[in-house]
MIVOPA-496585 format. One line per 8 residues: for each residue x negated, z, y negated of C-alpha. Coordinates in steps of 0.1 Angstrom, whole numbers, plus 2048, in hexadecimal, padded with zeros to 3 digits. Example, Ala and Ser with C-alpha at 12.3 -4.5 7.8 and 13.67 -1.06 7.14 Angstrom:
BEGIN
785,84E,82D ~ 777,847,80B
This chain:
BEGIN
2AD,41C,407 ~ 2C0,41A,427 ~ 2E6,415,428 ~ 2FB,435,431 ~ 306,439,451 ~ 32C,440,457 ~ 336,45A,476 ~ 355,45B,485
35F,47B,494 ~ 381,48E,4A3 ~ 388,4AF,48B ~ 380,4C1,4B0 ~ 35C,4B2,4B4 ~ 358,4B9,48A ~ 368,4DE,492 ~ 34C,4E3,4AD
332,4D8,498 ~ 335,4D8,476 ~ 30F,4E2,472 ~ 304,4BD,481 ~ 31A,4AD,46D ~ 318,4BC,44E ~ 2F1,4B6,451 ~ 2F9,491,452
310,491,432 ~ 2EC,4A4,420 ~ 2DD,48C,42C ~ 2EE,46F,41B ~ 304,464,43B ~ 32A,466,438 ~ 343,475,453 ~ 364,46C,45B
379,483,46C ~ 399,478,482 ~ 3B5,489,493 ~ 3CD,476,4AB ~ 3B2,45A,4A4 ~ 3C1,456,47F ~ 3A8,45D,463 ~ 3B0,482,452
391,484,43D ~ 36E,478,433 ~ 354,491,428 ~ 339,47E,413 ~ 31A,485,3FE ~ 323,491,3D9 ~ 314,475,3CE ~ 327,45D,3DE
347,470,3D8 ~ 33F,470,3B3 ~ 331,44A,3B6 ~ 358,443,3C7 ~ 368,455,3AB ~ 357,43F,38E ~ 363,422,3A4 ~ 385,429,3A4
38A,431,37E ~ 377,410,378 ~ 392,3F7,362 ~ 3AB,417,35D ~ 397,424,33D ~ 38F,40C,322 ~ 36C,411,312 ~ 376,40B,2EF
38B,429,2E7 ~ 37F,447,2D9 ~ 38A,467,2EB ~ 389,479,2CC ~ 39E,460,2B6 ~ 3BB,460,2D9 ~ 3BC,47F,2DA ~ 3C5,485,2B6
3DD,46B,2BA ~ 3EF,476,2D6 ~ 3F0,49B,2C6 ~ 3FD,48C,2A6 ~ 41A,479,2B9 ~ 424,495,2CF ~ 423,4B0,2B1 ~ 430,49A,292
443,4A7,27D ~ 45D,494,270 ~ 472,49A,24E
């Protein structure tokens, strides 16, 4: 599989023709959109925008805790009742 090509584009040229480049985001490419020449925006593929996502929570969750177990936890320190 080929690499993904990234576009760069003004938010003019993208407002003119959304329909070319939103063909090239279906069709695995990504797009970068600019204004002033300062990046605004990128429109990518879902599945690289869910593949960035997975990325970026990497190291913040911990695998060895059990949702279930936290969340009882956390419900049973912020409703305690004490005597």
């Amino acid at each position: 599989m080929m690499d993904a090509a990234i576009t760069t584009v003004s938010s003019t040229e993208m407002q003119n023709n959304f329909g070319r480049y939103l063909s090239l985001v279906q069709g695995g490419n990504e797009v970068v959109v600019t204004r002033n020449g300062k990046e605004i925006g990128r429109f990518v593929p879902r599945a690289a925008a869910v593949s960035y996502l997975t990325d970026s929570l990497t190291g913040i969750l911990k695998t060895d805790h059990d949702i279930d177990n936290v969340r009882e936890e956390k419900l049973r320190e912020k409703y305690e009742v004490t005597d």
